[in-house]
C-alpha positions in Angstrom: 131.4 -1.2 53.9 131.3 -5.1 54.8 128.6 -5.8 52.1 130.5 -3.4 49.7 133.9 -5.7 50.1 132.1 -8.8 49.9 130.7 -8.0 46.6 134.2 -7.1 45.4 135.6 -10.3 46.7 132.9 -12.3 45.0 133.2 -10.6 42.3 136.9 -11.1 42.4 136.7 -14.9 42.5 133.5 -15.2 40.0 131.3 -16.7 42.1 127.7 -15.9 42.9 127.4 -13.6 45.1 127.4 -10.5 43.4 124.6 -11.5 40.8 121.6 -11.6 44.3 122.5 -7.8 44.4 122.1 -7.6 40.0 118.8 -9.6 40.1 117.1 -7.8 43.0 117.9 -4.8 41.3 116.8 -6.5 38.1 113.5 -6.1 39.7 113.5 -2.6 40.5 114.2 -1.8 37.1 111.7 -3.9 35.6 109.1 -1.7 38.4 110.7 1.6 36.6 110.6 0.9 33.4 107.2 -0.4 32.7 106.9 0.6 29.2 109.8 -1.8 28.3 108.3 -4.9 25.8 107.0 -7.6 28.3 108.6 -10.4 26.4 112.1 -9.1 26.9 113.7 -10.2 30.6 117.0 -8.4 32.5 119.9 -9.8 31.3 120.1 -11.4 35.2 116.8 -12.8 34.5 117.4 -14.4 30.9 120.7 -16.2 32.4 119.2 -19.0 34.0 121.8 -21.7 32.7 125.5 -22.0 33.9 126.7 -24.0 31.3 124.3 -23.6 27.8 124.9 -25.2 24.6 127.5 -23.0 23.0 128.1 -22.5 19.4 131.5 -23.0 18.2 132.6 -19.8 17.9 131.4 -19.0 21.5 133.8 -22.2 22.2 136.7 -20.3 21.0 135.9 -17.1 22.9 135.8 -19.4 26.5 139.0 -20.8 25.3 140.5 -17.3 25.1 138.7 -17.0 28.9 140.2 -20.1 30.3 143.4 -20.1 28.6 145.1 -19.2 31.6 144.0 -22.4 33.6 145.1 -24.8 30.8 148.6 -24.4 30.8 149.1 -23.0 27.8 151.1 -20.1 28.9 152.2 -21.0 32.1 155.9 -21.5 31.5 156.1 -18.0 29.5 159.4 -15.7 30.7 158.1 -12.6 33.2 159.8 -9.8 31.8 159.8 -6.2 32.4 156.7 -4.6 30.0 155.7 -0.8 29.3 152.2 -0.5 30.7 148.7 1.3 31.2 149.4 3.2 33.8 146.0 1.8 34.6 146.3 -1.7 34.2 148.6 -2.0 37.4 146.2 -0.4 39.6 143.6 -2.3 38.4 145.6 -5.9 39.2 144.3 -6.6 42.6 140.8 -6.6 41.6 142.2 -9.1 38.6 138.7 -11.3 37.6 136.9 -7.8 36.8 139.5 -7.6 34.3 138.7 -11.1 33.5 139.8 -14.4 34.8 142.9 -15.4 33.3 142.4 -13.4 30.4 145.0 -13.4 27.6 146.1 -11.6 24.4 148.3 -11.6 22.0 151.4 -9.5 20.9 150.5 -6.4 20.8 152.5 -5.6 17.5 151.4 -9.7 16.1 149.3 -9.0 12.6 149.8 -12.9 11.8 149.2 -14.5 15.0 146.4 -16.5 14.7 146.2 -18.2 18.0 147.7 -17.4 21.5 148.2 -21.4 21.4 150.5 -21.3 18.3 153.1 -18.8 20.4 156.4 -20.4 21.4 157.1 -21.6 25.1 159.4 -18.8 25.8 156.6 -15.9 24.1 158.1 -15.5 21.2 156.4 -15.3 18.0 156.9 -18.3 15.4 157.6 -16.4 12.9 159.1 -13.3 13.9 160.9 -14.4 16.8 159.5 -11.4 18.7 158.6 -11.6 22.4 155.3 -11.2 23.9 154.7 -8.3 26.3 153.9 -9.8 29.6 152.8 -8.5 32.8 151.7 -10.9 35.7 148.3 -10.8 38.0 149.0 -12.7 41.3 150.5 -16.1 39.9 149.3 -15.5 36.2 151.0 -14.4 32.9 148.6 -11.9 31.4 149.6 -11.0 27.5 149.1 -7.4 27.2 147.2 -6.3 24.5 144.7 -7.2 21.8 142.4 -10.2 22.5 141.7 -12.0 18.7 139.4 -14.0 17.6 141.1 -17.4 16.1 141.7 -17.0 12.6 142.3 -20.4 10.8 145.0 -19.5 8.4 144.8 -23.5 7.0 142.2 -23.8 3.8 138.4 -23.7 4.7 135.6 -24.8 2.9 133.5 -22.0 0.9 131.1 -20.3 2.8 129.6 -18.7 0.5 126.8 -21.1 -0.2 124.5 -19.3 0.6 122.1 -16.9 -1.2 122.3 -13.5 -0.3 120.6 -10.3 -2.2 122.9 -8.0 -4.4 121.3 -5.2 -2.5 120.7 -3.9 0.9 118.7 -1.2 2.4 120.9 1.6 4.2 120.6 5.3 5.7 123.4 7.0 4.3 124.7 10.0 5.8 125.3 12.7 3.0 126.4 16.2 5.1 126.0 18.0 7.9 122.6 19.7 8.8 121.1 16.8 6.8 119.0 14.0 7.8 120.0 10.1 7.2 118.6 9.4 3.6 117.2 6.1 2.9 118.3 4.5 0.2 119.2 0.9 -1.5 122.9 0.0 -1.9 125.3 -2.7 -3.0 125.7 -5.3 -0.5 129.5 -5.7 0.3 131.4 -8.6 0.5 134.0 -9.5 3.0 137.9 -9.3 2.1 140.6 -11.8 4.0 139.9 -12.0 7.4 136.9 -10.1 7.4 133.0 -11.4 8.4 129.8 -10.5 6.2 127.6 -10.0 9.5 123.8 -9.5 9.1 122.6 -6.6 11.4 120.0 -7.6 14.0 120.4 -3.7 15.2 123.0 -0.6 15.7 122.8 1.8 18.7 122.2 5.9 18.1 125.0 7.2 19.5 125.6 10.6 20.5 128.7 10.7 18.5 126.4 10.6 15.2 125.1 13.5 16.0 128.8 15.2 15.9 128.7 14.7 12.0 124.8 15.4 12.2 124.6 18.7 13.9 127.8 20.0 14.6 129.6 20.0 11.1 132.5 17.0 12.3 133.6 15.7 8.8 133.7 11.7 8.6 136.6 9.9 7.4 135.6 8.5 4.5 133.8 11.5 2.2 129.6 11.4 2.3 127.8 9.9 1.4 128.8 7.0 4.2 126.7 4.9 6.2 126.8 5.8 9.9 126.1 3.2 13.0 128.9 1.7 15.0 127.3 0.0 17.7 127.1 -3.3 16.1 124.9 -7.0 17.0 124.7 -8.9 14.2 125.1 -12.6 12.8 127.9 -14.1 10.7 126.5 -15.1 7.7 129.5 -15.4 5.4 133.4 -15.3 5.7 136.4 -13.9 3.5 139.5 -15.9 3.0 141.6 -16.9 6.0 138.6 -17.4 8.4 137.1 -20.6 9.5 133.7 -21.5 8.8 132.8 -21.9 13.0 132.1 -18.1 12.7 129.0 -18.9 10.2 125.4 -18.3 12.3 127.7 -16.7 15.3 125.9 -14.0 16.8 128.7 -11.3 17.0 129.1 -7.6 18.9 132.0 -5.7 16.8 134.3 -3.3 18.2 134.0 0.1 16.7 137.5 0.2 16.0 140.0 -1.7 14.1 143.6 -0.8 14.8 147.2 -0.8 13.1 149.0 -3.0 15.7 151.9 -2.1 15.3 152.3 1.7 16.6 153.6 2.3 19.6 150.3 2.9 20.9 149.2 -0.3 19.9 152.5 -2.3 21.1 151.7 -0.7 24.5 148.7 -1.7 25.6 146.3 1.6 24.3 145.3 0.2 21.1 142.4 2.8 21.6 144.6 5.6 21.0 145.7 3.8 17.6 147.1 6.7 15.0 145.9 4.8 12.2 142.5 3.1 13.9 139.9 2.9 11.0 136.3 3.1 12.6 133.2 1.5 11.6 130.3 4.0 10.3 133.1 6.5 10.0 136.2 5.6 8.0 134.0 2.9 6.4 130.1 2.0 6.0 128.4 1.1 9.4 125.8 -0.7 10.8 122.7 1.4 9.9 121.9 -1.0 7.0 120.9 -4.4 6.6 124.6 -6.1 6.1 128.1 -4.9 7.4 131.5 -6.0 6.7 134.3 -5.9 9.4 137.5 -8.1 10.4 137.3 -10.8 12.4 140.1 -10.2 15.1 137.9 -7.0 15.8 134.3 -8.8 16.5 133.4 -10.4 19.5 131.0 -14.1 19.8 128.0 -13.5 21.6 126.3 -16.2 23.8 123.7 -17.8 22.5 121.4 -17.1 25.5 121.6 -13.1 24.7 119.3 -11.4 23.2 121.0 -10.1 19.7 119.1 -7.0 19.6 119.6 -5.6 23.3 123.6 -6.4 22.7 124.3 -3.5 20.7 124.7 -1.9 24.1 127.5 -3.8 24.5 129.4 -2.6 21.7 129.3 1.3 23.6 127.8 2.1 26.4 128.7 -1.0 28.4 132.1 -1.4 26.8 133.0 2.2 27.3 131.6 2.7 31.2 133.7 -0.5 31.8 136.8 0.8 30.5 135.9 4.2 32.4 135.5 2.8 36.2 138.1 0.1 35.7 140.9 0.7 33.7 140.9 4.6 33.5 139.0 5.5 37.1 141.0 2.1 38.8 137.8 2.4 41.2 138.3 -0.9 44.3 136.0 -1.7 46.9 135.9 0.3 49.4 136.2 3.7 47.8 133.2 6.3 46.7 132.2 7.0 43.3 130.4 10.0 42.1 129.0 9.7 38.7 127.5 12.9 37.2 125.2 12.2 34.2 122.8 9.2 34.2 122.6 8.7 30.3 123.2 5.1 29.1 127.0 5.5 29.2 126.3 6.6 33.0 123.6 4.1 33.5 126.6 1.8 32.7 129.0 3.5 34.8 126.6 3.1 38.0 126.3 -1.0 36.9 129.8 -1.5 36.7 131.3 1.0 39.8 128.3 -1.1 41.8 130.2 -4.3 41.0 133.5 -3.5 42.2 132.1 -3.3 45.8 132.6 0.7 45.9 129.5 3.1 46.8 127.9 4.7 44.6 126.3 8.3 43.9 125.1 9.5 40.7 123.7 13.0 39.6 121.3 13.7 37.0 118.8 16.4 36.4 115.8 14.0 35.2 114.1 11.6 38.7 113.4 8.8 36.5 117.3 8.3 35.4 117.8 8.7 39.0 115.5 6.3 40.6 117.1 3.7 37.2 120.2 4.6 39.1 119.3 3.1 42.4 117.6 0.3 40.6 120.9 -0.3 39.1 122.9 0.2 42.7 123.3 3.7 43.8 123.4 4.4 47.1 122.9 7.9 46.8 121.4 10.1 44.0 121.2 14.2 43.7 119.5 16.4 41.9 122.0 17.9 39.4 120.2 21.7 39.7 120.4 21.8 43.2 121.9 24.7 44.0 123.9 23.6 46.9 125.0 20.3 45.4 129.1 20.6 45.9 128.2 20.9 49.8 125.8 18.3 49.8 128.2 15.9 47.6 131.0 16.8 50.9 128.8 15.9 53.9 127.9 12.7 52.0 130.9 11.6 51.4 132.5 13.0 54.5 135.3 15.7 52.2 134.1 14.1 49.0 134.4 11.1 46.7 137.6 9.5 45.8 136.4 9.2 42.0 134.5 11.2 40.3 133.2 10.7 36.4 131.9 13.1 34.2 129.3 11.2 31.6 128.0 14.5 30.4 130.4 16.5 28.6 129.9 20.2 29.6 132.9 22.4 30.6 131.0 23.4 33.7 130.0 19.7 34.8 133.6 19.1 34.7 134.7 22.0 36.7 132.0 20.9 39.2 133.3 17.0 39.3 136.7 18.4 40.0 136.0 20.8 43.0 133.9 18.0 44.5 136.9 14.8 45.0 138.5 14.5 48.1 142.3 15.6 49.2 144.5 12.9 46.2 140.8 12.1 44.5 140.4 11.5 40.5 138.6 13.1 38.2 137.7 10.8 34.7 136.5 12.6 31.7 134.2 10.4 30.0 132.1 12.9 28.5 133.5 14.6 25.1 133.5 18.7 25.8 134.2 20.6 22.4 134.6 23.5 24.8 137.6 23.7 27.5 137.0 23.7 31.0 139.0 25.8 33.4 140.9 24.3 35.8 143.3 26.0 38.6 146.6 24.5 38.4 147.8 25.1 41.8 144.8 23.9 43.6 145.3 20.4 41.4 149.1 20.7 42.5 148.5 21.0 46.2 145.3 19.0 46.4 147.5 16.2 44.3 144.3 15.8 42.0 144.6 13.4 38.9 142.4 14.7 35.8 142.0 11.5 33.3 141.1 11.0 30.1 139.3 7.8 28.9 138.5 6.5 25.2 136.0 4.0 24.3 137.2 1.0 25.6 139.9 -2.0 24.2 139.5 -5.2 22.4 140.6 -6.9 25.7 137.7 -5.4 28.0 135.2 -7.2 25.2 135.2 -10.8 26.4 135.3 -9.6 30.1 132.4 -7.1 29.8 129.9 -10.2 27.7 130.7 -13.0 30.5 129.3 -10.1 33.0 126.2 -9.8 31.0 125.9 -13.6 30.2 126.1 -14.5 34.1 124.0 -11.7 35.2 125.8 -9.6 36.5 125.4 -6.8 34.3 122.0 -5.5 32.4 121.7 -4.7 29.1 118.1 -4.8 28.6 116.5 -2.1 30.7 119.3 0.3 29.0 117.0 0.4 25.5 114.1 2.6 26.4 113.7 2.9 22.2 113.6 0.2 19.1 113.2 2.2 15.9 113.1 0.2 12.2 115.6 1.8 10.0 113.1 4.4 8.2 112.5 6.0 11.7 116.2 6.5 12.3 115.9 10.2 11.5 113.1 10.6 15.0 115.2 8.4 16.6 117.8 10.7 16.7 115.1 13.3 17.1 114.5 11.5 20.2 118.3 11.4 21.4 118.7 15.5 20.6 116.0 15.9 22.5 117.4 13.5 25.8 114.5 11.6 25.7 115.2 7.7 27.0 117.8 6.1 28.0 119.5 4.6 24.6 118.0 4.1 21.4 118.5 1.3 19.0 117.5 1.0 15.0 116.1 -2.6 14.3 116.4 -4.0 11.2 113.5 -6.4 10.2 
């Protein structure tokens, strides 16, 4: 339990520590994955510099990171704020959540910097007052983390040459494949970036409007894809030209801001959030339009292709274990399902300084999962697992996560967590599971529902993976160019690899 804590405390304060554990596990998975492309290192091997040249854009996101040392908010009123329920019990372990991060109102459409808010919160022009909450001596603005947007004139970006055209896999019905074809190239309205796409992540969730008949926002055909890396390579009125050449991850979601959803802190459960590849074309083409405030710089040292992790898997596991499962050192964590949402899950839950078990039917996921800092793994057939999960854990686990999305995975997940334990649905079940009220009553179970992830867990989720201490490379076991995207998702039907990516050449 002593080495467990003292990865949560160095995690805590950002120092070193942590990242020996990432690397020698780096190695491991290196050793199990063999077949991954020699030239591409871990993400803790590839970060070899503490301080690399940054592009400007990636300036302005360590701004956002360091704000809360420069005094820019310092003197802001503490005043009572509706909350996450999990964002308070997530406050003691405050530098996973990112050190000193800050947002802006949660209702602000306008605000284009947290450094143009008045002393006393308040909004310049609106006169409304930020929603504060405070971790250990600093003010944390709940809610979404922007971008800068320069609303002062710019010079035209638009310079450049681009095509008219763009290649694209459009989704035209269910029980159809992707069809290939050439499109207009969009350009970007105010606020928005024109980002070239290096490559987009196959996502399970396509295969809702693939397979199962779900109906997309925007009528087919649509382009699908919303796990995003890209580069900037033109900007619509209001932005600056620093994003230009920014390697960017986008958030899958853009949100109203102003709901009460949004004004609380669960932007993710925005009533009127439009998402990319759904309400509007995605990233399985060669060029992708999408607001600023909602995409993320990427450090320079990262490679673009192997991000698109970030914009999902990593982004959503985070959100999971942290926020939602409010998982500390100290405590057990079972995690059934070692896809690359799981994958993540076991990465991050290894980092808080809790131990960690994960289930899975397949050995190689499973031996990934001690690469990645299991302590334990099961077979997920074994007969006798509930019993085995209870001696190991001496009554069971105090969180458990469900990354598979089967009624009966669920049920099994609950009946394992201790006396008070948590249960965090991370999996999407179209089916119900059942569940025994009055043993949840007496046992004082909590059952917990998580959602992607929000804009704020972006910034703290890329540091991780630019010092180290999260992987994102050994998660893509597939690279497919945009004309095999149809087997790729052959592939992910099939549960074959860990997570797939499309390319674009």
């Amino acid at each position: 339990m002593d080495d467990r804590h003292d990865r949560g405390v160095a995690l805590e304060h950002g120092r070193g520590d942590a990242g020996e554990g990432v690397e020698h596990r780096a190695d491991r998975v290196a050793h199990v994955l063999p077949d991954i492309d020699a030239r591409r290192e871990t993400a803790a091997g590839a970060i070899e510099h503490d301080e690399p040249k940054r592009p400007v854009g990636a300036q302005l996101a360590e701004r956002r990171l360091e704000l809360g040392h420069q005094g820019h908010v310092q003197h802001v009123e503490r005043r009572p704020v509706e909350r996450d329920p999990g964002d308070a019990a997530v406050a003691p372990d405050a530098n996973l959540l990112g050190h000193g991060l800050h947002g802006l109102h949660p209702g602000c459409r306008s605000c284009p910097s947290a450094f143009r808010h008045r002393p006393d919160g308040g909004h310049p022009d609106t006169g409304r007052t930020s929603s504060v909450g405070t971790v250990g001596s600093e003010v944390v603005l709940l809610g979404r983390l922007r971008m800068p947007i320069d609303t002062s004139p710019v010079l035209d970006a638009k310079s450049e040459w681009l095509p008219p055209t763009m290649r694209a896999a459009a989704f035209v019905g269910g029980g159809k494949p992707l069809e290939l074809r050439t499109v207009s190239r969009p350009e970007p309205g105010p606020g928005e970036l024109l980002v070239r796409v290096v490559a987009c992540g196959l996502c399970h969730s396509d295969l809702h409007y693939l397979d199962h008949g779900t109906p997309t926002f925007k009528e087919p055909p649509v382009i699908l894809g919303h796990e995003i890396a890209g580069v900037v390579v033109r900007t619509g009125e209001g932005v600056g030209p620093e994003w230009i050449d920014q390697g960017v991850v986008l958030s899958s979601i853009s949100t109203c801001g102003e709901c009460v959803a949004c004004r609380t802190g669960r932007e993710n459960q925005c009533a009127k959030q439009k998402m990319i590849g759904n309400s509007q074309d995605g990233g399985f083409a060669e060029y992708v339009v999408w607001p600023a405030r909602d995409s993320f710089p990427l450090p320079s040292e990262l490679p673009l292709e192997d991000a698109a992790v970030i914009a999902d898997a990593l982004t959503t596991a985070y959100h999971a274990v942290v926020r939602r499962g409010r998982l500390v050192a100290g405590e057990t964590v079972a995690i059934f399902g070692c896809g690359g949402v799981g994958l993540s899950a076991v990465q991050v839950a290894a980092l808080t300084g809790a131990r960690v078990i994960a289930i899975d039917i397949d050995p190689k996921k499973l031996e990934l999962a001690r690469a990645f800092g299991a302590e334990l793994t099961f077979d997920a057939t074994d007969p006798d697992l509930v019993k085995a999960l209870k001696r190991a854990t001496s009554g069971g686990p105090d969180l458990a996560i469900e990354a598979v999305g089967k009624p009966e995975v669920q049920e099994q997940a609950l009946s394992v967590v201790r006396t008070g334990g948590r249960l965090v649905l991370l999996g999407f079940a179209a089916k119900p599971m059942s569940v025994q009220g009055g043993r949840v009553t007496f046992r004082e179970l909590e059952i917990i529902g998580t959602l992607g992830c929000r804009n704020i867990d972006f910034p703290v989720v890329i540091d991780l993976v630019r010092r180290g201490k999260l992987a994102i490379t050994p998660l893509v076991s597939h690279r497919h160019r945009l004309e095999e995207v149809n087997a790729g998702f052959d592939a992910l039907r099939a549960g074959v690899g860990i997570r797939h990516i499309v390319v674009m050449e």
